[in-house]
C-alpha positions, -999 to +999 in steps of 0.1 A: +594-434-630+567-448-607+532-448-626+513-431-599+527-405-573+500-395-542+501-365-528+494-361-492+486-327-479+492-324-442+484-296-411+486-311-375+470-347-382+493-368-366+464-388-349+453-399-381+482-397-408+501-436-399+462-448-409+459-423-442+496-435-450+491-470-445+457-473-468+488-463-497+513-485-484+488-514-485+476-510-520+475-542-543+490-522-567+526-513-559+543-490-584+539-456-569+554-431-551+539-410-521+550-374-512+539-355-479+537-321-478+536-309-442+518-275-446+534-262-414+519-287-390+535-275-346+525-313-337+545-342-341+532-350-379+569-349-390+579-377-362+552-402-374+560-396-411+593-400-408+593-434-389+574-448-416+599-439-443+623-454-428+605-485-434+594-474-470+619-459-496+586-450-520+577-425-496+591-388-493+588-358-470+585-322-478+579-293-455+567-257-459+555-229-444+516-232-438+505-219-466+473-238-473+462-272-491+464-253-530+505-246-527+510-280-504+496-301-537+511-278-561+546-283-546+539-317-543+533-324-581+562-303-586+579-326-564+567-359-582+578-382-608+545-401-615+529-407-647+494-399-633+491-379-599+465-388-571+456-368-538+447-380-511+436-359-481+458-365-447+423-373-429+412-396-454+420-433-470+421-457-496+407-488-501+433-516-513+425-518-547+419-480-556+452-479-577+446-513-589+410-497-600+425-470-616+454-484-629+432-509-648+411-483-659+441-464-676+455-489-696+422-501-712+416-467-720+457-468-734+471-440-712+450-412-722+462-375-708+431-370-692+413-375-651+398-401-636+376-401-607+361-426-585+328-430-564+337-428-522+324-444-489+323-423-456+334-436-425+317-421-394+334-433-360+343-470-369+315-472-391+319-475-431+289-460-447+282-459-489+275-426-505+250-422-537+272-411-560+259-396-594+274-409-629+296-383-650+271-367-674+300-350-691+284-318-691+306-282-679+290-279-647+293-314-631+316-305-610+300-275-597+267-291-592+287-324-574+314-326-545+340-350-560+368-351-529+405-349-542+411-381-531+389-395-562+408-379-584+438-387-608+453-365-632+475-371-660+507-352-652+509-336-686+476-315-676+499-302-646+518-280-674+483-259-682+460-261-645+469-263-611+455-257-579+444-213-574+464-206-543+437-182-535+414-203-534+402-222-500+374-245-501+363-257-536+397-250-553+392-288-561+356-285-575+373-253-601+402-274-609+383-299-621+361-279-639+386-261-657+409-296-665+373-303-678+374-278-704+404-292-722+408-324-717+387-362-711+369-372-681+372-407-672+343-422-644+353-455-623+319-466-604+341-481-581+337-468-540+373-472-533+379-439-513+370-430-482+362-398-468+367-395-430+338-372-411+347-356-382+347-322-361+374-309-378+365-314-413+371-280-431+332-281-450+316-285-413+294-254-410+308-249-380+336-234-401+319-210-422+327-229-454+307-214-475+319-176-475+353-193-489+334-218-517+316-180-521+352-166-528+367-194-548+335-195-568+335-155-581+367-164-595+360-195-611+326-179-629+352-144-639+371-169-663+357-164-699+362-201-711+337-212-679+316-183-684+308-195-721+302-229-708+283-226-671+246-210-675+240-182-656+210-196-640+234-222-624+259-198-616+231-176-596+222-209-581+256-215-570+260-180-554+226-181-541+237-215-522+266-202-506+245-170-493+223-197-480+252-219-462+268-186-449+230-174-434+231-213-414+263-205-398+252-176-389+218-196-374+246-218-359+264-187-338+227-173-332+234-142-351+198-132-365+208-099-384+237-116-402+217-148-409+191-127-419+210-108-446+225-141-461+193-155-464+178-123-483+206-121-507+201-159-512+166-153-520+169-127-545+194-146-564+172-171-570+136-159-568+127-196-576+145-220-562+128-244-542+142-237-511+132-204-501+102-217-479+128-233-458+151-202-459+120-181-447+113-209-423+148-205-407+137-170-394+107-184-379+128-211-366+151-187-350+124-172-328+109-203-314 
């Protein structure tokens, strides 16, 4: 049994996954296993992965039918052996002493069942950039109020048999599964940037993509759940909503489509009559007609 298994979602990023595979292969730390989970990729992901296992035994290969990143992470815990499970996005990478990080972390901490979560860098072009990051405060709604990437994360594999991944769920079905994990069991902060977080075009939050009417979705049907209900304020829960109205109205500003812009940004506004931002909401209509 290996003491960490990574799990690699994958969709068509054979231009980037030898890089994202070899940031696990050169860890310091070597006892782990790492399963891909092709998520019905038509390029030539499978090619490239499978050259590299042939020079690797610790890595595997699974593929389905695309079926998004919630089921490809599901089936590959389902898949793994590892005490503690890691993700790691097929776009992104790790820095050579992340397990080592979080290895060290564990057994100081004497193997709780529990997550752990690093702090990230973001590399932009060829370009390696630091990120503020904000220290766990242990409250419920951390992880609604702050982005933590999957590839910061590592989960007990005990935890697996209670949460996993909503398969209806899109964008921020990381941000609800750590909130609910948080619920029941300890959080664990490294302040150690040993991730990176590739930005590019394609990256499923760019506004381009309309990223917010999915966090919208996944959202509703995080704040339904009684035990987060009892535990998330409804103020923050209106200011969560009202947020995704507001990132739904700039795509909309984005595809210069002023009556469906103009709708998010009303909704967003009446959620929350005070939040600070509504001058620049009302300023994006003026915006619009310059």
């Amino acid at each position: 049994m290996p003491f960490f298994s990574v799990i690699i979602p994958a969709y068509n990023r054979s231009k980037v996954i030898k890089e994202t595979i070899g940031s696990v292969i050169n860890q310091k730390f070597t006892d782990w296993e790492c399963i891909i989970v092709d998520d019905g990729s038509t390029d030539n992901t499978v090619e490239i992965v499978r050259e590299i296992i042939k020079m690797d035994h610790r890595i595997s290969y699974y593929y389905q039918e695309n079926a998004e990143r919630s089921v490809a992470r599901n089936n590959g815990v389902s898949k793994s052996t590892g005490r503690y499970i890691c993700f790691l996005d097929s776009d992104d990478l790790y820095e050579a002493d992340h397990l080592e990080n979080l290895h060290t972390c564990i057994i100081e901490k004497a193997e709780p069942v529990g997550l752990f979560f690093t702090d990230q860098k973001m590399l932009i072009g060829d370009l390696k950039e630091k990120v503020d990051t904000v220290n766990y405060d242990h409250s419920s709604d951390f992880f609604i109020k702050h982005s933590v990437i999957p590839a910061r994360v590592c989960i007990h594999r005990h935890i697996f048999t209670k949460f996993s991944f909503n398969p209806k769920i899109v964008i921020v079905e990381d941000s609800v599964l750590w909130t609910q994990i948080s619920t029941s069991f300890p959080i664990h902060h490294i302040a150690k940037d040993s991730v990176v977080y590739r930005w590019h075009e394609d990256n499923s939050v760019n506004i381009k993509n309309n990223c917010f009417l999915p966090r919208l979705k996944g959202l509703r049907i995080l704040f339904t759940e009684k035990e987060i209900k009892n535990r998330i304020s409804r103020k923050l829960r209106k200011e969560a909503i009202s947020n995704c109205y507001y990132g739904i109205a700039k795509y909309y500003a984005y595809k210069k489509r002023f009556f469906p812009m103009l709708l998010n940004i009303m909704r967003s506004i009446l959620l929350d009559i005070q939040c600070k931002q509504n001058k620049a909401k009302i300023y994006m209509i003026y915006e619009y007609f310059r």
